[in-house]
C-alpha positions in Angstrom: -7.0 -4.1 -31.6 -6.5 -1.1 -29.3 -9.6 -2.2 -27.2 -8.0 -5.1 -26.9 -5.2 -4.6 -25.6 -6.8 -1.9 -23.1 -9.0 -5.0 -21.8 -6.4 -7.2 -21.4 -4.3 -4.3 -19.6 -7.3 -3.8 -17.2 -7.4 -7.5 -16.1 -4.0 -7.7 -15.3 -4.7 -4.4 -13.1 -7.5 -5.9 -10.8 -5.7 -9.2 -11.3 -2.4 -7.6 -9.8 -5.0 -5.6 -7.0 -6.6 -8.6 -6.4 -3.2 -10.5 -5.2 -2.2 -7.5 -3.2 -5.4 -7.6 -1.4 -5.0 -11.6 -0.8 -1.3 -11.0 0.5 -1.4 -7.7 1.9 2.1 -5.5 1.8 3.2 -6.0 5.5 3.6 -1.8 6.5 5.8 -3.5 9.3 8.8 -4.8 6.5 8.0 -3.3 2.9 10.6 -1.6 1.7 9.8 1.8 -0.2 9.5 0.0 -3.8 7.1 -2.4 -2.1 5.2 0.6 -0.8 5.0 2.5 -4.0 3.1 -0.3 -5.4 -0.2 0.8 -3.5 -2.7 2.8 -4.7 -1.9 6.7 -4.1 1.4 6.3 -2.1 4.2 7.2 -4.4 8.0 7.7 -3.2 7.5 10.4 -1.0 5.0 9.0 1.3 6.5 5.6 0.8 9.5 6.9 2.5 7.7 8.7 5.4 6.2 5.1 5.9 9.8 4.0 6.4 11.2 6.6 8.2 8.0 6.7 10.9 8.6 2.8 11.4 12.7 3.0 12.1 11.7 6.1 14.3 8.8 4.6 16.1 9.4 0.9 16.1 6.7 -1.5 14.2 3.0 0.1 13.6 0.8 -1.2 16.1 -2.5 -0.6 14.2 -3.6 0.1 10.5 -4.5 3.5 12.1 -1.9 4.6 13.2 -0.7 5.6 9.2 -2.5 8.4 10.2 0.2 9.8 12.1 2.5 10.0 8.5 2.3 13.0 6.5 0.9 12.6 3.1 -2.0 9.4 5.0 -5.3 10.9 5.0 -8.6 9.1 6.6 -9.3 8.9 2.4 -6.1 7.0 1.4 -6.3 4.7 4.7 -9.7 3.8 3.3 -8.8 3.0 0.2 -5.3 1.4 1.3 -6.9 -0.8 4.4 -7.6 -3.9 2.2 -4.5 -4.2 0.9 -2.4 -4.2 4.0 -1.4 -5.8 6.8 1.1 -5.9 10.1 2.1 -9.0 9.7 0.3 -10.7 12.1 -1.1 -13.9 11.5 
């Protein structure tokens, strides 16, 4: 039963990734609980996100992350799927 439940648990972890990559958490208006939902950004970083974008106006590029304390090149790899800026 315990296998069980640990396969069912993984599904609806790559089922949950899986929407997140289809939708993509808009860096441009997530709030920090949104942001907390990716992989590796807890509420710490989170609210760096926030606090870069009210001091320096919407994020122009993926890339530019970079420029928040706690966003490596590694994270950005791993968080580059499942965001977006909004645009359409």
């Amino acid at each position: 039963m315990g296998r069980l439940k640990a396969g069912f648990l993984g599904v609806l972890l790559a089922l949950f990734f899986l929407s997140m990559a289809w939708a993509g958490v808009n860096i441009n208006t997530a709030s920090v609980e949104e942001l907390t939902k990716l992989p590796g950004v807890g509420p710490k970083v989170a609210q760096r996100i926030v606090d870069y974008r009210e001091a320096h106006g919407p994020f122009q590029s993926v890339e530019e992350l970079l420029k928040v304390k706690g966003i490596g090149q590694k994270k950005l790899k791993r968080l580059r799927p499942l965001i977006t800026l909004g645009e359409d």
